[in-house]
C-alpha positions in Angstrom: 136.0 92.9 119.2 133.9 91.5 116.3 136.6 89.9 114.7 137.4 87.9 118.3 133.8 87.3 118.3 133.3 85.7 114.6 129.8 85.3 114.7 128.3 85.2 111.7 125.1 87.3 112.9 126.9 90.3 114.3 127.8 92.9 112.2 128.7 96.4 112.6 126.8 99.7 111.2 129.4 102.5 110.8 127.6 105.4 112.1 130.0 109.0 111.2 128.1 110.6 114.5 130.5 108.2 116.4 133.1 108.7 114.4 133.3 112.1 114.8 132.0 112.3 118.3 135.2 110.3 118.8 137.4 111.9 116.6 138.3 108.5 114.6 139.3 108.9 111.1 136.8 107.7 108.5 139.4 105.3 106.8 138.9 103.4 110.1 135.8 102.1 107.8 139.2 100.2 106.0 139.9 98.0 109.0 137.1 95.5 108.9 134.7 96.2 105.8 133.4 93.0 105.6 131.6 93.4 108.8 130.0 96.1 108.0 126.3 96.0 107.3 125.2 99.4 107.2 126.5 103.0 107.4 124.8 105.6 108.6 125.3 109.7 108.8 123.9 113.4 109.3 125.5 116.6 109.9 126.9 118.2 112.6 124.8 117.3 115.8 122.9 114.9 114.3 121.4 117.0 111.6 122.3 117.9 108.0 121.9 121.6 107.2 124.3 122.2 110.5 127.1 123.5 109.3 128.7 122.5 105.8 129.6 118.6 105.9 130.5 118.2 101.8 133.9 118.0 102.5 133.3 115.0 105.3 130.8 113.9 103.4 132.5 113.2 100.2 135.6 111.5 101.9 133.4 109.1 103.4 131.8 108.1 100.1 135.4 108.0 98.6 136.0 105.6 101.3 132.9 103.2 101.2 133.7 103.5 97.0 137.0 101.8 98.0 136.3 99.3 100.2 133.6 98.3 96.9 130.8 98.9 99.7 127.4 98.4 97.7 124.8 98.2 101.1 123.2 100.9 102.4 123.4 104.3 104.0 121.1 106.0 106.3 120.8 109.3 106.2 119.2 111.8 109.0 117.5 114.6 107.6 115.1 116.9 108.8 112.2 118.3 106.4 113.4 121.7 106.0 111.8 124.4 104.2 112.8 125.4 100.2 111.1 128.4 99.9 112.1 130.0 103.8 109.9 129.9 106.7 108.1 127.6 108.0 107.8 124.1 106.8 105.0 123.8 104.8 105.1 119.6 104.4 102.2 120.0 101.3 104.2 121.9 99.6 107.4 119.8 100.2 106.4 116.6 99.6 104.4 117.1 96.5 106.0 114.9 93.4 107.1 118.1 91.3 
């Protein structure tokens, strides 16, 4: 649709909730990388820490790495707690 479009100003951010919500291999990132302005990803529903995303996670890298993407990537993460129970947000955002 963009590349119909070619508007200068529009851009797409490649966001890997929609990818997977949609079942769309991440390679699709391959198709059209210079319209991409941002990417942006979490874990599974929306959070990391749900379930164990390296694998997913490090494809997708492998892919931006070979596209030569050098912009940004968002990443959702909640504050969780390091040391178990609750979060204790002093404690984890201190500079140790």
């Amino acid at each position: 649709m963009l590349k119909r479009l070619d508007h200068p100003n529009v851009k797409i951010m490649a966001d890997t909730n929609y990818f997977i919500a949609g079942n769309w291999p991440i390679e699709d990132i391959k198709k059209a990388p210079e319209l991409i302005v941002h990417t942006h990803t979490a874990g599974i529903k929306g959070q990391p820490g749900v379930g164990d995303m390296t694998a997913y996670h490090t494809k997708m890298f492998q892919v931006l790495k070979s596209i030569g993407y050098t912009k940004t990537v968002g990443i959702a993460c909640p504050w969780v707690s390091t040391k178990g129970g609750a979060l204790d947000f002093k404690y984890e955002a201190e500079n140790r």
